[in-house]
C-alpha positions as CSV (number, residue, x, y, z in Angstrom):
1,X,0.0,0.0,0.0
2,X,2.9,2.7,1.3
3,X,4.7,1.5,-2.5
4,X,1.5,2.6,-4.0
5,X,0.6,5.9,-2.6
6,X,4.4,7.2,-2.6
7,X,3.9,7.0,-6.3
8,X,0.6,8.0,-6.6
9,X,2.0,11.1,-9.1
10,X,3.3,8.8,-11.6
11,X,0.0,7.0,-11.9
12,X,-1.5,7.6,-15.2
13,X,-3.7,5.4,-18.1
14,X,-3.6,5.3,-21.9
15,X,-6.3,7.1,-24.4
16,X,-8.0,3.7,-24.2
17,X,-7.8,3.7,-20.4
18,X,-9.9,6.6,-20.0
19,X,-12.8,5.6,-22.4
20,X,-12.8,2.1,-20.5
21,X,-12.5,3.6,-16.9
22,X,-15.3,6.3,-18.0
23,X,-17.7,3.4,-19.7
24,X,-17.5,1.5,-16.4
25,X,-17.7,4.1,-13.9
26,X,-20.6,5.8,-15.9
27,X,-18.5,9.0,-15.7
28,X,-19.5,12.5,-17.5
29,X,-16.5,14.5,-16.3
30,X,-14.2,15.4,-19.1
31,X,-11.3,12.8,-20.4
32,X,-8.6,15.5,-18.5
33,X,-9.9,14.5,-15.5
34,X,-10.3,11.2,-15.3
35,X,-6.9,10.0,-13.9
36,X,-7.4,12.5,-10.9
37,X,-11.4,11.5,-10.0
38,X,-9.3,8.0,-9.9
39,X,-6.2,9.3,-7.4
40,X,-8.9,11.2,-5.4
41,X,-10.6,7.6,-4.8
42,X,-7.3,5.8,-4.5
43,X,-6.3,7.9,-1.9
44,X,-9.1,8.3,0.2
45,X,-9.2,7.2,3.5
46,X,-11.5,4.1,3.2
47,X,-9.8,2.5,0.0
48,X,-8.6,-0.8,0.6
49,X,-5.6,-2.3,-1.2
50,X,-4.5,-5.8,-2.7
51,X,-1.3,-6.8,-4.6
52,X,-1.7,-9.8,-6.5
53,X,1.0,-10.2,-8.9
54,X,1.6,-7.6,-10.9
55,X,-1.0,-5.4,-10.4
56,X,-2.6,-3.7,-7.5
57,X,-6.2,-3.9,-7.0
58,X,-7.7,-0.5,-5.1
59,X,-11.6,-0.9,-3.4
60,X,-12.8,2.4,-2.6
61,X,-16.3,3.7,-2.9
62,X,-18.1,1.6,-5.0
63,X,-14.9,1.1,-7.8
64,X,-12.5,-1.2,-7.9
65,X,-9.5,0.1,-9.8
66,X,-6.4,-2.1,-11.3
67,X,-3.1,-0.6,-11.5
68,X,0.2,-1.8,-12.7
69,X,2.6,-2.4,-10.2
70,X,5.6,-1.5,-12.3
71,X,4.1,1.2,-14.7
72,X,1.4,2.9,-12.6
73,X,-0.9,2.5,-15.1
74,X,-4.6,2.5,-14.6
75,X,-5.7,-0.5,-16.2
76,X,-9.2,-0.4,-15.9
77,X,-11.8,0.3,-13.4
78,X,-15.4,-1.4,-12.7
79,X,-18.7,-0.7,-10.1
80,X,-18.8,-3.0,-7.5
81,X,-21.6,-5.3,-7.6
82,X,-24.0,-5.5,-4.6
């Protein structure tokens, strides 16, 4: 978890990232703000963290987001089911 948020400025996702992450989140904001709507969820205060191989896997809210463990990229991001 410390690993992750000490380099939680170098996270970041790809043009296809952000149409994926804003398709599952049902997100309206615009694409230059998607990767910090994610950091403000990753680091909030009730997020919960998992590292299973390569990537981390962050619950906070109602998202789960998956990020590379080497790259800090933003994989994807889904709802979580109830």
């Amino acid at each position: 978890m410390n690993e992750l948020l000490n380099r939680i400025d170098e996270i970041h996702t790809t043009p296809m990232g952000i149409d994926r992450i804003k398709r599952n989140l049902e997100l309206s904001c615009p694409d230059s703000a998607v990767v910090d709507w994610c950091k403000t969820r990753i680091t909030a205060p009730n997020a919960s963290f998992t590292l299973k191989g390569k990537n981390w896997y962050i619950t906070s809210s109602n998202a789960v987001f998956t990020v590379n463990k080497y790259s800090m990229t933003i994989i994807t991001a889904k709802l979580v089911k109830a």
